[in-house]
MIMI-399322 format. One line per field, with one value per residue: x, y, z of N, C-alpha, C in turn; chain. Coordinates in steps of 0.02 Angstrom, whole numbers, always signed. Atoms other than C-alpha are relative to their C-alpha. Example, Ala and Ser with C-alpha at 12.3 -4.5 7.8 and 13.67 -1.06 7.14 Angstrom:
BEGIN
nX	+45:-42
nY	-59:-59
nZ	+0:-3
caX	+615:+684
caY	-225:-53
caZ	+390:+357
cX	+45:-39
cY	+60:+55
cZ	+0:+37
unit	A:A
end
This chain:
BEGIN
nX	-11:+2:+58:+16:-57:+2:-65:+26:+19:-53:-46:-77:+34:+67:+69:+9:+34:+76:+20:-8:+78:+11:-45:+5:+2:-33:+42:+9:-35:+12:-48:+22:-55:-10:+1:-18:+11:-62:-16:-75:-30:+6:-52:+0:+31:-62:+10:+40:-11:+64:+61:-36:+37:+1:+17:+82:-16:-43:+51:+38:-24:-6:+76:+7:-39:+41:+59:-57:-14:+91:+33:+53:+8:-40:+40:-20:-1:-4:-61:-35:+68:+1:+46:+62:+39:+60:+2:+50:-45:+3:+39:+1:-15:-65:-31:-61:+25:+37:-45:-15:+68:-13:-51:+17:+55:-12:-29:+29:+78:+33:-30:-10:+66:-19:+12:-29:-3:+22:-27:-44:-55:-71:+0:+4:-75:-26:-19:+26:+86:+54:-13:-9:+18:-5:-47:+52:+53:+59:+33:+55:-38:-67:+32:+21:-69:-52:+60:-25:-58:+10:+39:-5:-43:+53:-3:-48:-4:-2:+31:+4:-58:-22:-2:-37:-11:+49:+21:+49:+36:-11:-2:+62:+9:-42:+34:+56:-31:+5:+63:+29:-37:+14:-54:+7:-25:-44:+5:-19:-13:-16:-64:+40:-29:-68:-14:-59:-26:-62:-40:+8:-63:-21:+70:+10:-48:-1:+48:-7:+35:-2:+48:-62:+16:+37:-4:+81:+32:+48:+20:+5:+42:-60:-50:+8:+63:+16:+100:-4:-34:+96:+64:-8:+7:+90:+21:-22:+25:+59:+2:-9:-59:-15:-44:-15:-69:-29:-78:-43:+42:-36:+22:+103:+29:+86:+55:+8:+35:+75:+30:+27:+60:+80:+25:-17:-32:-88:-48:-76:-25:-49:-59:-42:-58:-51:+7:-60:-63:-37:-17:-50:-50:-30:-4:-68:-50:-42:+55:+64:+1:+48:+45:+28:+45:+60:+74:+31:+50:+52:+46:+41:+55:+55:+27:+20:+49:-21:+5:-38:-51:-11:-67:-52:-38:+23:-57:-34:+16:+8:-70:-57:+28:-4:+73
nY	+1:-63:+29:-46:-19:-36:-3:+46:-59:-60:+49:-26:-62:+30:-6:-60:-20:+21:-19:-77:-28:-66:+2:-88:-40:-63:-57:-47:-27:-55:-32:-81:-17:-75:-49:-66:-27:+16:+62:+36:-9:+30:-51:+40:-46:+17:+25:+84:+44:+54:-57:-79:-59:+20:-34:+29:+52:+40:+39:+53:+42:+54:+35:+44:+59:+25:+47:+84:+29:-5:-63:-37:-49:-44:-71:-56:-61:-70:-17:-51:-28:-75:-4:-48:-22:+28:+78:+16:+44:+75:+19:-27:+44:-1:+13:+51:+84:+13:+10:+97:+49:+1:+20:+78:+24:+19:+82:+81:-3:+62:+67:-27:-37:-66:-8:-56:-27:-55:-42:-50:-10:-7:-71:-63:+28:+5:+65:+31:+72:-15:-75:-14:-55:-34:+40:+79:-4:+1:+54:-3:-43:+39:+56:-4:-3:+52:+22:-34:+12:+73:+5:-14:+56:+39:-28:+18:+73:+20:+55:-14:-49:+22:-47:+10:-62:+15:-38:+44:+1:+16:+49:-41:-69:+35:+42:-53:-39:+32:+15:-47:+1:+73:+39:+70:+60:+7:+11:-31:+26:-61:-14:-16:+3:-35:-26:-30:+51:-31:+43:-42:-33:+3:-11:-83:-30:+42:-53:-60:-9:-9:-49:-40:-6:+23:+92:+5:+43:-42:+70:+55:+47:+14:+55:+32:+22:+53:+3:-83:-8:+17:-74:-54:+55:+5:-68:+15:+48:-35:-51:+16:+24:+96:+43:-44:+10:-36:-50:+65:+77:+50:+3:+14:+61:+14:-31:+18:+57:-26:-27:+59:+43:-43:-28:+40:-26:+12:-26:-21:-23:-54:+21:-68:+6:+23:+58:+24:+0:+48:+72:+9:-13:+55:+41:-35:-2:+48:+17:+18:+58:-45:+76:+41:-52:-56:+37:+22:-50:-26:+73:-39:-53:+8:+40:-61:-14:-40:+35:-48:-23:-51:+14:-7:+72:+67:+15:+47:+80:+52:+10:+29:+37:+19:+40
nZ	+73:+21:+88:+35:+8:+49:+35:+36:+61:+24:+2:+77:+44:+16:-40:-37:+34:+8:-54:-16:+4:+32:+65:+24:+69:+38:+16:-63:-8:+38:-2:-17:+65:-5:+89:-12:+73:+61:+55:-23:-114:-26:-45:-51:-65:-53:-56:-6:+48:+92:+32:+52:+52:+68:+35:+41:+53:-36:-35:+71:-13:-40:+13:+45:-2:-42:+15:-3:-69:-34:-54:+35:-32:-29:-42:+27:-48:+35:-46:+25:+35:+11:-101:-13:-71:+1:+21:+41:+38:+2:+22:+69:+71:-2:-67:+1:-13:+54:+71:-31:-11:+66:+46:-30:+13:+79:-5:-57:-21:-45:-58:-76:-35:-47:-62:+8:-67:-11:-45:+11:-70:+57:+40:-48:-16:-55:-8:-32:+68:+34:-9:-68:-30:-38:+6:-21:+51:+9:+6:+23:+57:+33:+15:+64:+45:-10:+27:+56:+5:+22:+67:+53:+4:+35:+74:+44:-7:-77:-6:-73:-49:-63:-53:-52:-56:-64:-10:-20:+77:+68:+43:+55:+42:+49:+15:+45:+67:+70:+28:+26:+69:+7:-19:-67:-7:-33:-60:-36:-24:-48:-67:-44:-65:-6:-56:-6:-16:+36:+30:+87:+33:+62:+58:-19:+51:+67:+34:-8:-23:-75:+21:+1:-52:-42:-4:+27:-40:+9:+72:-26:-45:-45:-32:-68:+6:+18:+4:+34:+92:+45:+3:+94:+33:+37:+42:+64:+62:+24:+62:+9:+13:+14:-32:-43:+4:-61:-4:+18:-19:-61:-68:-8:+34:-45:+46:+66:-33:+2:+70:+36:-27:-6:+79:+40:+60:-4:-51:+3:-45:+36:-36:-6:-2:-61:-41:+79:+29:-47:+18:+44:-25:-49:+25:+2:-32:-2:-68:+8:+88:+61:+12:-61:-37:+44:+13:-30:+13:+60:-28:-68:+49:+20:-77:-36:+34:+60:+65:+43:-33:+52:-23:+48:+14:+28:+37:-30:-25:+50:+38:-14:-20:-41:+3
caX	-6363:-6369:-6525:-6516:-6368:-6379:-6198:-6269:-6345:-6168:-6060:-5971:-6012:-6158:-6277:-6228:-6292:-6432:-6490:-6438:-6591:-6543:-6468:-6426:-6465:-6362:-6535:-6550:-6418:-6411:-6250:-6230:-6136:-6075:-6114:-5993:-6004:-5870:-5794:-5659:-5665:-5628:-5595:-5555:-5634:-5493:-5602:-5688:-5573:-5634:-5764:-5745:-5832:-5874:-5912:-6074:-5976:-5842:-6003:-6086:-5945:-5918:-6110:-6084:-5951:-6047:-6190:-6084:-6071:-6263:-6264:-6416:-6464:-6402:-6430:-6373:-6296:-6275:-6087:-6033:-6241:-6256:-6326:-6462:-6509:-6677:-6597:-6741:-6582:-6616:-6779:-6704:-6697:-6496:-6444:-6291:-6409:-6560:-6425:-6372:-6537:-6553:-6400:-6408:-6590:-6539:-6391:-6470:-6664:-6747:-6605:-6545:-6664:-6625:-6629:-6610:-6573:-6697:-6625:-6560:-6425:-6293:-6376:-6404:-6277:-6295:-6284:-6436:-6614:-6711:-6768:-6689:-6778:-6711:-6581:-6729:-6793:-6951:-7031:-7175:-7091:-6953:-7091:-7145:-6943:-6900:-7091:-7000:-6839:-6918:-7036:-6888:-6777:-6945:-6956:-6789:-6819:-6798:-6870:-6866:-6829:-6768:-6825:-6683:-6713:-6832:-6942:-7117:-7247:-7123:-7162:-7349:-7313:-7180:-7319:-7453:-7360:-7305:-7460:-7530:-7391:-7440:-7298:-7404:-7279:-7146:-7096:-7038:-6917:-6917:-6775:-6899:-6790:-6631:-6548:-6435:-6312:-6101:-6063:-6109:-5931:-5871:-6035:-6025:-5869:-5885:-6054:-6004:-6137:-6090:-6205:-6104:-6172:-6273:-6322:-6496:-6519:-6688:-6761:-6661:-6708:-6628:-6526:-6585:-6783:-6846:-7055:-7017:-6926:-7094:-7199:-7101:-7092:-7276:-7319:-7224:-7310:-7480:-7421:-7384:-7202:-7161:-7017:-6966:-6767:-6672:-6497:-6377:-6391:-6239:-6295:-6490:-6514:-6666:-6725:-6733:-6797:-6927:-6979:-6991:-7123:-7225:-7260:-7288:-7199:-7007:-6871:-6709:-6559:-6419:-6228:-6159:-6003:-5941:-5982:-5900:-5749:-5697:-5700:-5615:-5475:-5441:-5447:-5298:-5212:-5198:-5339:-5456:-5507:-5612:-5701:-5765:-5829:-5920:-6033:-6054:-6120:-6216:-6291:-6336:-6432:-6536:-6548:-6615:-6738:-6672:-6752:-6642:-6468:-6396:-6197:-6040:-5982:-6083:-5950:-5827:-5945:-5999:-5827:-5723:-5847:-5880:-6061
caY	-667:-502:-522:-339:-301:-153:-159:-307:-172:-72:-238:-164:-64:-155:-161:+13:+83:-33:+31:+219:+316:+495:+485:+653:+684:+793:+864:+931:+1048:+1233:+1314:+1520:+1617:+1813:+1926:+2072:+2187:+2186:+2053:+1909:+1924:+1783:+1861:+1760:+1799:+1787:+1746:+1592:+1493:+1408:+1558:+1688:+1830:+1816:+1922:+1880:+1779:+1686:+1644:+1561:+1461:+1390:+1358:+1264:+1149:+1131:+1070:+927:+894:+899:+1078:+1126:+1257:+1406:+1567:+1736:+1880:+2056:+2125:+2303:+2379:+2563:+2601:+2734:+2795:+2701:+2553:+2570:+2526:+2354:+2356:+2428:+2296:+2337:+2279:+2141:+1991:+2049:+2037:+1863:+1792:+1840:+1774:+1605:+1582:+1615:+1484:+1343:+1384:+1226:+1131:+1265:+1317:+1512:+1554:+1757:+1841:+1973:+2113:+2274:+2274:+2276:+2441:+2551:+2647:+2624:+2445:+2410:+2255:+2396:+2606:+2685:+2838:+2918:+2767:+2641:+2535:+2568:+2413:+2450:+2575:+2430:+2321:+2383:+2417:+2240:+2198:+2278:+2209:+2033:+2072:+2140:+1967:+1868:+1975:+1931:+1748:+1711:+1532:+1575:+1731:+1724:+1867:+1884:+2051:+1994:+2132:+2081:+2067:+2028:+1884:+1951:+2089:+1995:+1860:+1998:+2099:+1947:+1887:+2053:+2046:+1871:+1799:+1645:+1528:+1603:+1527:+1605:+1522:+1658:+1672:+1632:+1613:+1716:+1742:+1899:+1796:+1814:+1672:+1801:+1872:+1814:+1842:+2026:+2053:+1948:+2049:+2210:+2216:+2257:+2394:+2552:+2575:+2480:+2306:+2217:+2157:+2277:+2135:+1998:+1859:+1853:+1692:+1642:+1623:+1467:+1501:+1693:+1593:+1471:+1612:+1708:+1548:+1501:+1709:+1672:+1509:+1620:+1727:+1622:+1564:+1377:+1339:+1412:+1425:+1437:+1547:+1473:+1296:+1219:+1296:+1285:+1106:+1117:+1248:+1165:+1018:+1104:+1185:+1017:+948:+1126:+1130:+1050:+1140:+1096:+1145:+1234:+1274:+1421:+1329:+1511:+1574:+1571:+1397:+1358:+1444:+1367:+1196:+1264:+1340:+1229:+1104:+1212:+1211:+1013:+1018:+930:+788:+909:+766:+684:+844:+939:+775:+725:+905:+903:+717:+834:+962:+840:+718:+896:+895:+995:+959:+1087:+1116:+1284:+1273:+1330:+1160:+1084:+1111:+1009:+872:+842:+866:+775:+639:+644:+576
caZ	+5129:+5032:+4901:+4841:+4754:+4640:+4599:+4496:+4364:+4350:+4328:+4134:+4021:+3931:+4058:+4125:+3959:+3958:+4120:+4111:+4160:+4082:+3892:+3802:+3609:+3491:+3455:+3630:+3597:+3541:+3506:+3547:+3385:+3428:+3261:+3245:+3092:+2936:+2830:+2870:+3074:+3153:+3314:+3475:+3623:+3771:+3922:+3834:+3743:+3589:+3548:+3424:+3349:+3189:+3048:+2932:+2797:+2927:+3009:+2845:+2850:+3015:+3007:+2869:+2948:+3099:+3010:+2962:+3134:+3183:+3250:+3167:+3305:+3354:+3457:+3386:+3499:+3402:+3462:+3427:+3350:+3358:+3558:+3589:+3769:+3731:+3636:+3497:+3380:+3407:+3325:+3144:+2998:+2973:+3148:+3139:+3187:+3063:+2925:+3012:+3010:+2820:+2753:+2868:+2797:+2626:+2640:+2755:+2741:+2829:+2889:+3009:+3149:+3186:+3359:+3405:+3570:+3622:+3735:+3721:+3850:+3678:+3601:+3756:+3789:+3962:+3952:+4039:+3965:+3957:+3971:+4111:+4193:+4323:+4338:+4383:+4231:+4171:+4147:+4050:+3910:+3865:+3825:+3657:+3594:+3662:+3559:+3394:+3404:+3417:+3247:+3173:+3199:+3133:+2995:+2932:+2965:+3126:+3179:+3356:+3482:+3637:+3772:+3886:+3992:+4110:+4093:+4170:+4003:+3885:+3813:+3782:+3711:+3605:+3569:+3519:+3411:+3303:+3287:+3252:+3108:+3063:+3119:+3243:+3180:+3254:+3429:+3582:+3682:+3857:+3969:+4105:+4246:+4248:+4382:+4445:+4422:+4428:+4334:+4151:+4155:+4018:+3921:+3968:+3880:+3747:+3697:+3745:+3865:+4063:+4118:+4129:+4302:+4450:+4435:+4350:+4518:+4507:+4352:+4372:+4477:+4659:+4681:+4830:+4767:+4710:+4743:+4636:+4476:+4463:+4471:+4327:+4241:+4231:+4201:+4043:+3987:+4014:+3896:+3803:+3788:+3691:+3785:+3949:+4005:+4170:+4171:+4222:+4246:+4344:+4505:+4472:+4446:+4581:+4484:+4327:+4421:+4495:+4329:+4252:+4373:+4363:+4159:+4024:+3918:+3873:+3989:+3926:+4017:+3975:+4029:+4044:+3997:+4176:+4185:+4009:+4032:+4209:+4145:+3982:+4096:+4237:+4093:+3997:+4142:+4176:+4331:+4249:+4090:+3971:+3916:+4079:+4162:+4011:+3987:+4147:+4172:+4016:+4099:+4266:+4133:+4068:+4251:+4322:+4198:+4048:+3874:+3803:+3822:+3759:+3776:+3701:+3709:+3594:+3466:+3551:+3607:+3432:+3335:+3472:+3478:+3642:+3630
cX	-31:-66:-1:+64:-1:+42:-20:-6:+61:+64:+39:-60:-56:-67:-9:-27:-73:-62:+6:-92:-10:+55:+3:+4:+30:-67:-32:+51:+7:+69:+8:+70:-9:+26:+53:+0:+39:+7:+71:+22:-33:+30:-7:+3:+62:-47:-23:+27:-37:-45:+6:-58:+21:-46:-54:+25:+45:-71:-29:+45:+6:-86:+13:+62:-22:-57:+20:+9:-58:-6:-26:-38:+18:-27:+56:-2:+41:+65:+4:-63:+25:-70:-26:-16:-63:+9:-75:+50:-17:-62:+16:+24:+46:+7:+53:-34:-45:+48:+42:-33:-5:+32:+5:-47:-7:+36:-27:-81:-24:+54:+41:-48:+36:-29:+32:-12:-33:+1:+44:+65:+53:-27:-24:+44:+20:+25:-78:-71:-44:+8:+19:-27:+25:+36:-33:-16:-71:-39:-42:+18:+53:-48:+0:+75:+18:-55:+39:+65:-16:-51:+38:+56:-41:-2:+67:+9:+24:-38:-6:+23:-27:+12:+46:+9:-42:-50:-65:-59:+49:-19:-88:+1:+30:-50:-65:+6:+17:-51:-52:+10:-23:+52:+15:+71:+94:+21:+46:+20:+32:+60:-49:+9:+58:+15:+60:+66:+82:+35:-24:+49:+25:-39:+22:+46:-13:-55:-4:-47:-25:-54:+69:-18:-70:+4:-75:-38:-92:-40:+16:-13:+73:+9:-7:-78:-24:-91:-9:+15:-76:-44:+29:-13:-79:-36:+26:-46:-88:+4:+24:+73:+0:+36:+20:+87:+21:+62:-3:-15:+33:-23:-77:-37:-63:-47:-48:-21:-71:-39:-23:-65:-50:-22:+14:+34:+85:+35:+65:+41:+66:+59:+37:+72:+54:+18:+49:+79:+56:+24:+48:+95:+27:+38:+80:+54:+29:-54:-46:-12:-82:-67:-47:-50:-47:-44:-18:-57:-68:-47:-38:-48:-68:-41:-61:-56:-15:-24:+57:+56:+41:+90:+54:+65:-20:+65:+48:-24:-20:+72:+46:-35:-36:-67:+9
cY	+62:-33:+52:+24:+66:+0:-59:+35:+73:-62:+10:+45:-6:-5:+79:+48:-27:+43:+66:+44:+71:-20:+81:-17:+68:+46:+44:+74:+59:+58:+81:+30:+77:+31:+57:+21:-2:-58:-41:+17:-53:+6:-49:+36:-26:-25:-60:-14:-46:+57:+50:+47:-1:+47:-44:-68:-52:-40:-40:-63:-30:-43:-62:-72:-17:-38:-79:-39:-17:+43:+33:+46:+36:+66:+38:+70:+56:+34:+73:+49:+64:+11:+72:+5:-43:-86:-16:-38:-82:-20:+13:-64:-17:-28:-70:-66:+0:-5:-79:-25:-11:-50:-94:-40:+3:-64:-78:+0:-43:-35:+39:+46:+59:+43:+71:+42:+57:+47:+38:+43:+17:+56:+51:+47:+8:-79:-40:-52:+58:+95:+16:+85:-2:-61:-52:-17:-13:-65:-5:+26:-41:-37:+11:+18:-85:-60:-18:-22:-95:+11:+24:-66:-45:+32:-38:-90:-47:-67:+9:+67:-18:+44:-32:+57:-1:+71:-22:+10:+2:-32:+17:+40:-25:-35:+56:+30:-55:-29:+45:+17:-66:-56:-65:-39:+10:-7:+47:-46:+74:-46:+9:+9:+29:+47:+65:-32:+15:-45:+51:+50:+36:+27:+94:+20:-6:+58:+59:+17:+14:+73:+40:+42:-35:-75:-19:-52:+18:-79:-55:-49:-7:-70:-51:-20:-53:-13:+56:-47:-65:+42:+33:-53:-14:+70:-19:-46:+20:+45:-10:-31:-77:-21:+54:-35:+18:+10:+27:-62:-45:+1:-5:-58:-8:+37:-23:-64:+10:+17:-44:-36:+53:+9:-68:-1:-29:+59:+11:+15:+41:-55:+60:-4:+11:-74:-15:+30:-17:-70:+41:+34:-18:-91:+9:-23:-94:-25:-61:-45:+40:-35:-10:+61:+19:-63:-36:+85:-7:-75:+57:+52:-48:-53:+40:-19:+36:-51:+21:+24:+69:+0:+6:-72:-61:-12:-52:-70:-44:-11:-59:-82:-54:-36:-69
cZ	-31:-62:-48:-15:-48:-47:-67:-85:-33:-17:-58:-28:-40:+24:+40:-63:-8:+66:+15:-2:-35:-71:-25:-77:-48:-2:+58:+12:-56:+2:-31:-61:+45:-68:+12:-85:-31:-36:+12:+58:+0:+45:+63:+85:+40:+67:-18:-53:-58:-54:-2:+1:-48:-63:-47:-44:+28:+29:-31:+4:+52:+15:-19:+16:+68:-28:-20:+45:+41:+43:-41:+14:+34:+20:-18:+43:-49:+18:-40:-56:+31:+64:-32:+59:+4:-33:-57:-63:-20:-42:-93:-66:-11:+41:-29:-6:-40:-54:+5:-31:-76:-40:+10:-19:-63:-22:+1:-9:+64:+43:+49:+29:+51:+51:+15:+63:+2:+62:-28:+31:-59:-32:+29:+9:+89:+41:+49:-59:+2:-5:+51:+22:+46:+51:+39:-118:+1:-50:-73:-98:-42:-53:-96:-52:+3:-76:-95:-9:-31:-71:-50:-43:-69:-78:-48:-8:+66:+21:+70:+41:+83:+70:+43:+46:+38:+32:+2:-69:-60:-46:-34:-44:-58:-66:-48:-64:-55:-24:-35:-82:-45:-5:+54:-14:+16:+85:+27:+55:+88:+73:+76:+84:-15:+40:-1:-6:-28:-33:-97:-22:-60:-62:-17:-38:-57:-67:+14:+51:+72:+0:+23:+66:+39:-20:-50:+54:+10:-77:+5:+51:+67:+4:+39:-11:-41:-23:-74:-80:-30:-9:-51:-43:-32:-3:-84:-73:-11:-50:-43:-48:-18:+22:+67:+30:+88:-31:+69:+29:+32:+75:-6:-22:+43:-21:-49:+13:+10:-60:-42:+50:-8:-70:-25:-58:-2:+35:-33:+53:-38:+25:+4:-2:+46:-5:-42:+3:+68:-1:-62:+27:+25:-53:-43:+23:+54:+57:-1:-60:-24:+14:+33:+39:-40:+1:+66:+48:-33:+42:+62:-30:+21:+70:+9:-47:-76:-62:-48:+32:-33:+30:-29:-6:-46:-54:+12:+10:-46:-48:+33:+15:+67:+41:+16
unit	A:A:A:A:A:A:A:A:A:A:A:A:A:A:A:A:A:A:A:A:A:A:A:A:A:A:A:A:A:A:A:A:A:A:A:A:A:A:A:A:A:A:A:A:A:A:A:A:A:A:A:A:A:A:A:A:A:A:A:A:A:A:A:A:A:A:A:A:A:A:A:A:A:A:A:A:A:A:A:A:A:A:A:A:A:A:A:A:A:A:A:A:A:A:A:A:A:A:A:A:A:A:A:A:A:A:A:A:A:A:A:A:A:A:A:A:A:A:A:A:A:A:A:A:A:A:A:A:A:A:A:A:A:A:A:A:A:A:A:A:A:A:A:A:A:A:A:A:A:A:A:A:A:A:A:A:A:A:A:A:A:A:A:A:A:A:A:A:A:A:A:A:A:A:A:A:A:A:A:A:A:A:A:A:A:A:A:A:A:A:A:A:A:A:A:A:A:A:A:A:A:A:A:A:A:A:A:A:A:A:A:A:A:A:A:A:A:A:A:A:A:A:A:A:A:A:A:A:A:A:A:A:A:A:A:A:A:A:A:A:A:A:A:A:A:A:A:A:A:A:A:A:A:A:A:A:A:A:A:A:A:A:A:A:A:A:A:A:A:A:A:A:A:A:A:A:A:A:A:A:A:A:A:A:A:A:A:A:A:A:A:A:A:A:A:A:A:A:A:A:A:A:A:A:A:A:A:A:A:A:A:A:A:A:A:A:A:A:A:A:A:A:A
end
């Protein structure tokens, strides 16, 4: 006679919610906007269905009909800024996303929390996260442009930035300088794990941002290391980062596993726009039920360990009600 039945605890749908051990929260979710400069562009990206580029005032608006929807946080990528061999550009007041941050924080003040990508891979013009000497980057020399870029986001109102060039002392230097400015109370959510990784395609176009030679296998994180991305990880939360992130997050759920048992800090995860625009293609094309995949994904985020989901699907998952 069988005494242990589990199936017992999956018998309908009542007890399989009562019993679900991972739930997901709209407020776990942080949806990625691409700034481009002018007025009345609402421009549609071609490799990732659904997601535009959006000019300052198109952007006010879809804000504002997202917020309707409970997407009250969002991450801000700069498209089409004015490159420099050194990429100091990024630190100047004008830039596409300090004139974002502004206008978003004039609008929305408090009830939207602005989130702002720090890396100069979009105003190099070689395309690479940091300075390049002698077609290595120089580590050390990025630090204090990538420092200046993040004090000039905060400045404009920035509620959060978001080192993403994996250059080793960023997030100190980041952390110093705004504090120097008196800017403690702005957090730093670091790109603490990001991998070389070829699922950022789509990204690459989208933000203008492939390098225009070699790779960032030299910075980013190889692929294959698991001991190397805890070790950048907790460098980070010594220097003190408030949230730490793996990129990307379909294939690194052991990552983002691991990462949750070594801190105590909250765990983000990127869903990259490889990952996002294979489901939104296969889905297109009849392969696949939209629906059923993006949230049982988004369930494997937060299983893994993810507090924080960053994902160009939140749109969808809160509009089509797929919560």
């Amino acid at each position: 006679m069988l005494i242990h039945r589990p199936r017992r605890l999956r018998k309908n749908a009542i007890i399989r919610e009562l019993t679900a051990e991972t739930r997901l929260s709209t407020d776990m979710f942080i949806y990625p906007y691409f700034v481009v400069d002018g007025k009345d562009i609402t421009h549609p990206i071609a490799p990732m269905p659904g997601i535009n580029h959006f000019s300052v005032d198109k952007l006010i608006k879809d804000v504002e009909k997202g917020l309707k929807l409970g997407v009250n946080k969002v991450l801000l990528f700069g498209v089409g800024e004015e490159k420099t061999e050194d990429g100091s550009s990024s630190g100047n007041e004008g830039t596409i996303v300090a004139r974002a941050v502004r206008e978003l924080k004039k609008q929305f003040g408090d009830n939207l929390f602005v989130i702002t990508d720090v890396c100069v891979c979009a105003y190099t013009t070689h395309g690479h996260c940091g300075v390049l000497h002698d077609d290595y980057i120089d580590n050390d020399s990025s630090l204090d442009i990538l420092a200046r870029m993040a004090l000039a986001h905060a400045r404009a109102g920035a509620d959060m930035v978001a080192p993403s060039d994996m250059m080793d002392g960023r997030v100190g230097a980041i952390r110093t300088l705004l504090d120097k400015e008196e800017f403690e109370n702005t957090s730093i959510m670091s790109y603490a794990i990001k991998f070389a990784s070829a699922y950022y395609g789509p990204f690459r176009t989208a933000a203008d941002s492939a390098p225009q030679h070699g790779d960032r296998k030299s910075y980013q994180m190889d692929y294959r290391n698991k001991r190397e991305a805890m070790r950048e990880a907790l460098l980070d939360e010594e220097e003190g980062a408030d949230i730490l992130m793996v990129k990307p997050a379909l294939a690194y759920l052991d990552v983002i596993s691991n990462l949750r048992q070594q801190t105590k800090l909250p765990v983000a995860c990127y869903n990259v726009s490889g990952e996002y625009s294979m489901v939104k293609i296969a889905a297109q094309h009849g392969l696949i039920d939209e629906q059923k995949i993006v949230m049982e994904n988004m369930h494997a985020f937060a299983r893994a360990g993810a507090d924080i989901i960053i994902t160009y699907h939140t749109r969808d998952i809160l509009e089509q009600g797929w919560m």
